[in-house]
DSSP file (Angstrom, degrees, kcal/mol; ACC not computed):
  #  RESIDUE AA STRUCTURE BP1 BP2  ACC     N-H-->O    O-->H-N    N-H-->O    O-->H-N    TCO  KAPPA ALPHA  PHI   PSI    X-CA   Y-CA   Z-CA
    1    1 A X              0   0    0      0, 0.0     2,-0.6     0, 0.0     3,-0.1   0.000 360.0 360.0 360.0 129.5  134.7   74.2   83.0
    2    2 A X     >  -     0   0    0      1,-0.1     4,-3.8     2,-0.0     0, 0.0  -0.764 360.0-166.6-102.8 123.2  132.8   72.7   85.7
    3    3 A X  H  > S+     0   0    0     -2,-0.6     4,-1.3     2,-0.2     5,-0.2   0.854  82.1  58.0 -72.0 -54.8  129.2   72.2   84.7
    4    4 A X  H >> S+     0   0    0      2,-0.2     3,-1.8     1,-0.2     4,-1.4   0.990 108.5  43.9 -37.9-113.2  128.0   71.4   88.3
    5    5 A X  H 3> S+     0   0    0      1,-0.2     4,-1.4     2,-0.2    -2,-0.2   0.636 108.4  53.9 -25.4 -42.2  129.2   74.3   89.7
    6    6 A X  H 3< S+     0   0    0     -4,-3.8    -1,-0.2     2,-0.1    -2,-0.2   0.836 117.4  38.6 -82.7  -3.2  128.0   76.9   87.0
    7    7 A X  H << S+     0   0    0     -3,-1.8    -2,-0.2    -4,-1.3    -3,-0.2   0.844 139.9  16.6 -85.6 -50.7  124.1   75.5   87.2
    8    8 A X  H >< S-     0   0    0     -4,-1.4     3,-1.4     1,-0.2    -3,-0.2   0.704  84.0-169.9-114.0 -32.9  124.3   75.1   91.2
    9    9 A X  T 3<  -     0   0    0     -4,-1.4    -1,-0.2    -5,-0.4    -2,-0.1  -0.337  69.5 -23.2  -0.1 -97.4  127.5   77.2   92.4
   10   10 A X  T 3  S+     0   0    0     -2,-0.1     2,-0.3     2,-0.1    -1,-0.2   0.597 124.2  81.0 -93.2   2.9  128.4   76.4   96.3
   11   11 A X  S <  S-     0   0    0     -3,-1.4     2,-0.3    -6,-0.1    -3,-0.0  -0.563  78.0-130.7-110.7 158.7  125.0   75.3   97.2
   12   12 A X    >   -     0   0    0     -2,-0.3     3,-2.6     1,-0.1     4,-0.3  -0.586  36.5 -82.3-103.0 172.1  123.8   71.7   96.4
   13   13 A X  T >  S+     0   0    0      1,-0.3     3,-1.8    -2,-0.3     4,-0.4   0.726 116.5  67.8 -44.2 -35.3  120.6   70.5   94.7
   14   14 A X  T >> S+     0   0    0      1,-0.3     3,-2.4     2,-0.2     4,-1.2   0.858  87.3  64.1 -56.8 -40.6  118.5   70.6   97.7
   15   15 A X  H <> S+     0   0    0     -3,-2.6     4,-1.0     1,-0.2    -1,-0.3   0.739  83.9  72.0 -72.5  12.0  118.5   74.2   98.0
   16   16 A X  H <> S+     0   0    0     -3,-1.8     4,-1.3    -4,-0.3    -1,-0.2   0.585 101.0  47.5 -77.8 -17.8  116.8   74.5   94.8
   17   17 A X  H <> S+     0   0    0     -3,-2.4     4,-1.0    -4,-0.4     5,-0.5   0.852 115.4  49.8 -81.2 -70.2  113.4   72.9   97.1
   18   18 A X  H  X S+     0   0    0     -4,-1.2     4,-1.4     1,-0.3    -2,-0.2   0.660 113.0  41.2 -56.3 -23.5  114.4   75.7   99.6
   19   19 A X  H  X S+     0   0    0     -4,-1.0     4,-2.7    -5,-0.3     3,-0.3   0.992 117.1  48.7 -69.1 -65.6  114.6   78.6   96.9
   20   20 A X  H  X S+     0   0    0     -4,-1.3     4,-0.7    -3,-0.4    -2,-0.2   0.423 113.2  46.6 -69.5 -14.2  111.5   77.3   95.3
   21   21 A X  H  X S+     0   0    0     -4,-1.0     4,-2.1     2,-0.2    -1,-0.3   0.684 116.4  44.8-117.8 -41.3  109.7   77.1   99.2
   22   22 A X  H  X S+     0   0    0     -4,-1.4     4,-2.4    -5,-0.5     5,-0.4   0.998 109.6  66.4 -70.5 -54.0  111.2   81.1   99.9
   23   23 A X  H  X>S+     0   0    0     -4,-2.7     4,-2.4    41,-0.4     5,-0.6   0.880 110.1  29.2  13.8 -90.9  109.7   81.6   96.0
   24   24 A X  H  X5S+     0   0    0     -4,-0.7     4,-3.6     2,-0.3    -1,-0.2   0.945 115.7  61.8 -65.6 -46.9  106.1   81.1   97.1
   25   25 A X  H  X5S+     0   0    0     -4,-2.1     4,-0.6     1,-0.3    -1,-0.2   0.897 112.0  36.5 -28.1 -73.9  106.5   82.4  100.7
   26   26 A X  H  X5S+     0   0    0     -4,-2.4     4,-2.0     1,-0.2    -2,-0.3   0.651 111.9  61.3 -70.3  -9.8  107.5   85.7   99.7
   27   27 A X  H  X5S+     0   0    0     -4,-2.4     4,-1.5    -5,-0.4     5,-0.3   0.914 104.2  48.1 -45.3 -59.4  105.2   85.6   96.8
   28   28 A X  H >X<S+     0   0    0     -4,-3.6     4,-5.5    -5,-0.6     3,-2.0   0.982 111.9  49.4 -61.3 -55.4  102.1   85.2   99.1
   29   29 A X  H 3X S+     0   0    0     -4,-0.6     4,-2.6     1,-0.3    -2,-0.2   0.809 112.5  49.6 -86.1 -35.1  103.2   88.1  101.5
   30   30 A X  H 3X S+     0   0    0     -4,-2.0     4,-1.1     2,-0.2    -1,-0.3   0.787 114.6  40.9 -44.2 -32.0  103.8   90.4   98.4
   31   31 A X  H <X S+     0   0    0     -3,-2.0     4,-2.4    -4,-1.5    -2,-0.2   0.831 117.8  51.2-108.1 -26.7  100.5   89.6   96.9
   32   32 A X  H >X S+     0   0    0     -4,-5.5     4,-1.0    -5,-0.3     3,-1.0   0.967 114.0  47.4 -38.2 -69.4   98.8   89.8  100.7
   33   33 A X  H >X S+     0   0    0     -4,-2.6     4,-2.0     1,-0.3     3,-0.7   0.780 109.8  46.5 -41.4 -45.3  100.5   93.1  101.1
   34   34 A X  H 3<>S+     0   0    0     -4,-1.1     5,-0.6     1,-0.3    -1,-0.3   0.865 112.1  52.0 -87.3 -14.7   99.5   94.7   97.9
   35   35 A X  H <<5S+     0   0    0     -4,-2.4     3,-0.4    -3,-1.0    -1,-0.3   0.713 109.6  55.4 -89.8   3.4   95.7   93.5   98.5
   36   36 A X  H <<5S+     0   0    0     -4,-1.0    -2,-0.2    -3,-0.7    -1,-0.2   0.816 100.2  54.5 -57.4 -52.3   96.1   95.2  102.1
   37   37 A X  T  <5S-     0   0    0     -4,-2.0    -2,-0.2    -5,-0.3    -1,-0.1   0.360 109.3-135.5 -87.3   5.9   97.0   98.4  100.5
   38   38 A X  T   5 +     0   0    0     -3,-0.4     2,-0.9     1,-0.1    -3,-0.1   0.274  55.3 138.0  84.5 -26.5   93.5   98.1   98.4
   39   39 A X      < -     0   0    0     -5,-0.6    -1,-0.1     1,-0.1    -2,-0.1  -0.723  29.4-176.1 -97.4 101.4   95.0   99.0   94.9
   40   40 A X        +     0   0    0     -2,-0.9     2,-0.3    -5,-0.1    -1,-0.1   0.768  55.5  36.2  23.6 -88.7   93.5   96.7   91.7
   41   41 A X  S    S-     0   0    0      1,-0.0     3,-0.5     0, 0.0    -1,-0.0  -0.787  72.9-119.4-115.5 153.6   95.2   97.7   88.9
   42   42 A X  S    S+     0   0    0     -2,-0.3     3,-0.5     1,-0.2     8,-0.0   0.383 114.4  52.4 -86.3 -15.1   98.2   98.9   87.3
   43   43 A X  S    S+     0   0    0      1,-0.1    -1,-0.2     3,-0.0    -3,-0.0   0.539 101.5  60.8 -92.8 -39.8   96.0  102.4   86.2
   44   44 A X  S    S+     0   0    0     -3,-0.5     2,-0.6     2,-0.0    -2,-0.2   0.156  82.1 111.0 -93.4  22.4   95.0  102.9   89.5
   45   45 A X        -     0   0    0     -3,-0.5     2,-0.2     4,-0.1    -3,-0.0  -0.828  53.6-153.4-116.2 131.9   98.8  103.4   91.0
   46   46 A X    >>  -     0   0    0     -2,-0.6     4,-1.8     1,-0.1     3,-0.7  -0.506  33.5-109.1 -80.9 140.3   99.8  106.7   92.1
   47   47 A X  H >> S+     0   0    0      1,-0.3     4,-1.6    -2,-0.2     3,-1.1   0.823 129.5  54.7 -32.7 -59.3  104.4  107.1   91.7
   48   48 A X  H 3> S+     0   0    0      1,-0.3     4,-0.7     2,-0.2    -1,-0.3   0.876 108.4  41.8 -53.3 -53.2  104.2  106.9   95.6
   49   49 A X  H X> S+     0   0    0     -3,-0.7     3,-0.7     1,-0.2     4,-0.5   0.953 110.1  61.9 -50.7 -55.6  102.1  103.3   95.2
   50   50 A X  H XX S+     0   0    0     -4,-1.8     4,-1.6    -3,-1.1     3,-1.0   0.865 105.2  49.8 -69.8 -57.7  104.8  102.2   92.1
   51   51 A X  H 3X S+     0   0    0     -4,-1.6     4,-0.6     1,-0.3    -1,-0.3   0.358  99.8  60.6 -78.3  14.4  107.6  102.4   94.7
   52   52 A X  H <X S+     0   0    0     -3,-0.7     4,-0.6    -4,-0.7    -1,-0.3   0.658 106.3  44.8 -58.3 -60.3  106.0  100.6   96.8
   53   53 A X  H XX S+     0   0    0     -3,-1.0     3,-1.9    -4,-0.5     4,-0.7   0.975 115.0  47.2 -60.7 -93.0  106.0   97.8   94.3
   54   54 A X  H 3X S+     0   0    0     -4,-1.6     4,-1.5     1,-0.4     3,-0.4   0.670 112.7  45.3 -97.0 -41.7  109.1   98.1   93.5
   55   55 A X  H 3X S+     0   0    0     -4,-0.6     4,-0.7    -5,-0.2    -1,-0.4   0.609 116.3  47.4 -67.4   6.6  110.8   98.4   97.3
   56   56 A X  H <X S+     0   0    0     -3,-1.9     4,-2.0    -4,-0.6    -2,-0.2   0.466 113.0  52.9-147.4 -37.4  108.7   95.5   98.6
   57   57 A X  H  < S+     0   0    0     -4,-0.7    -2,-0.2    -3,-0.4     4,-0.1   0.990 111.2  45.4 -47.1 -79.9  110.0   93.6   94.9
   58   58 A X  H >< S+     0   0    0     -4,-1.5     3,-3.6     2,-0.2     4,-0.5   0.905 115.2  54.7 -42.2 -69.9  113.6   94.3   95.9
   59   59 A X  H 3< S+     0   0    0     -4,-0.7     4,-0.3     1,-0.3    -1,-0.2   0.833 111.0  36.4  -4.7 -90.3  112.7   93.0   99.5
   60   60 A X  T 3< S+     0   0    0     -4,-2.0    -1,-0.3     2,-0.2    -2,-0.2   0.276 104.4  71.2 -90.9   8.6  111.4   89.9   99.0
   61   61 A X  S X  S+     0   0    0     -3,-3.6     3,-2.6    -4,-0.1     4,-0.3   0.727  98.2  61.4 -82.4 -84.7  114.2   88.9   95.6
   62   62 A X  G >> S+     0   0    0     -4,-0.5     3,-3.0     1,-0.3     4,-1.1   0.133 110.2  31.7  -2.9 -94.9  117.1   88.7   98.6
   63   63 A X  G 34 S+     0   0    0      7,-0.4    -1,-0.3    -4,-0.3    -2,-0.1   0.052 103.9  76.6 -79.6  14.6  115.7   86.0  100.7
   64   64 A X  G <4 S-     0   0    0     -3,-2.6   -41,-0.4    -2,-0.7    -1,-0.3   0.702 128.4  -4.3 -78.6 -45.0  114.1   84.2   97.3
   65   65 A X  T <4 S+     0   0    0     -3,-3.0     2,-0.5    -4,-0.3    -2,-0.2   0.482 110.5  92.9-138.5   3.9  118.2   83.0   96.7
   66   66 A X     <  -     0   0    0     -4,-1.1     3,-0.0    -5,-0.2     0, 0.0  -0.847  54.6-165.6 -81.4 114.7  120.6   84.5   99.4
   67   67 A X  S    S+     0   0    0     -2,-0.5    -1,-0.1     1,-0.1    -4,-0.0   0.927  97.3  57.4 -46.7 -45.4  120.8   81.6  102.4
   68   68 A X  S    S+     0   0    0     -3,-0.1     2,-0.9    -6,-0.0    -1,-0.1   0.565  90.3  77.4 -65.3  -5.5  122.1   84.1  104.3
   69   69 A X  S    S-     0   0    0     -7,-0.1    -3,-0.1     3,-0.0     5,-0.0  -0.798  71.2-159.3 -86.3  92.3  118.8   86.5  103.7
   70   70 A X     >  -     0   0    0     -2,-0.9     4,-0.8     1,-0.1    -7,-0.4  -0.326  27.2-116.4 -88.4-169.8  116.2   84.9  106.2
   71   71 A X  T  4 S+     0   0    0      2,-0.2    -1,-0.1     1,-0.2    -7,-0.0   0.587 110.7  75.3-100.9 -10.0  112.4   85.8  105.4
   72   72 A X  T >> S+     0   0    0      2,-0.2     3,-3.8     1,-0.2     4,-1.2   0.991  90.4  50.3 -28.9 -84.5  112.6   87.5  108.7
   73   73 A X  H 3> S+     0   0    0      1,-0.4     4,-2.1     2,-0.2    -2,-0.2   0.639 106.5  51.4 -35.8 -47.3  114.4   90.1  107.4
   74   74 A X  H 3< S+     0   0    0     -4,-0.8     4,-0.5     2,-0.2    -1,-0.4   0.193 103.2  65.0 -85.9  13.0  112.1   90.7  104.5
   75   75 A X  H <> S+     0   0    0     -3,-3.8     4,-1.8     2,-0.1    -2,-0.2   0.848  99.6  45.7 -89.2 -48.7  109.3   90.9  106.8
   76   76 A X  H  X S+     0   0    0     -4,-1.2     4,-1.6     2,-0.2     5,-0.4   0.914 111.5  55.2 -78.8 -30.0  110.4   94.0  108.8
   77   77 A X  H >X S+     0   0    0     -4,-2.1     4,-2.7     2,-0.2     3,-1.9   0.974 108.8  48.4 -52.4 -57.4  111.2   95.8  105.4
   78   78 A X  H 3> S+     0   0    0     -4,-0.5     4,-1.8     1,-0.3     5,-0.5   0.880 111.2  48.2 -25.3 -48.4  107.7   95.0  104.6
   79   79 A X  H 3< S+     0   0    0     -4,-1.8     4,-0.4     2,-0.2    -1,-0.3   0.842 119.0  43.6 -79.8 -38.0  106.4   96.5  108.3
   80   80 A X  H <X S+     0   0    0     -3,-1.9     4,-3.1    -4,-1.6     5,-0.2   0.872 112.4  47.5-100.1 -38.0  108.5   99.6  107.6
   81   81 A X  H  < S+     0   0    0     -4,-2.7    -2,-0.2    -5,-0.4    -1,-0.2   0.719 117.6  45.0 -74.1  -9.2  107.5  100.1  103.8
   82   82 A X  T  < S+     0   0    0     -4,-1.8    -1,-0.2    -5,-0.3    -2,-0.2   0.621 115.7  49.1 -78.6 -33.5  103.7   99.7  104.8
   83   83 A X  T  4 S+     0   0    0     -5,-0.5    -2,-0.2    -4,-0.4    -3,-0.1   0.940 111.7  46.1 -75.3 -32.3  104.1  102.0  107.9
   84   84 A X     <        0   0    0     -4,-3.1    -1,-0.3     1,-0.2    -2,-0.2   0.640 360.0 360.0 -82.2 -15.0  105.7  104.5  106.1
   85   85 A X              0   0    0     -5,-0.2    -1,-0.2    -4,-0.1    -2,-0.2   0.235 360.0 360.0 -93.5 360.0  102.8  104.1  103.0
């Protein structure tokens, strides 16, 4: 069993900066977005609001550890799932 490979698999130790740098990005534009949309608290979320969360979640994991996922990409889901909200 190669040790290396199950911690890392095809990608080397530097993309662990570059996960950790997509990490925060989408982080920020998640917690921008949800203070755009006004809503506080976890009491105050209507189902409609909650899937919201949760497509915008899904969104932004991809391009957190995919290379191939640019942050692009999770930008227009963002712009569609806001437009449609």
């Amino acid at each position: 069993m190669d040790w290396l490979e199950l911690l890392f698999g095809d990608e080397d130790a530097n993309f662990l900066l570059e996960i950790a740098l997509r990490s925060v990005i989408m982080f920020l534009l998640i917690f921008l977005g949800l203070r755009v949309a006004g809503r506080r608290g976890v009491r105050q979320l209507s189902i409609f609001e909650l899937l919201i969360i949760i497509s915008l979640g899904s969104a932004a994991g991809d391009p957190m550890i995919y290379k191939e996922i640019g942050i692009l990409n999770s930008l227009v889901a963002f712009a569609v799932v806001f437009f449609v909200y």
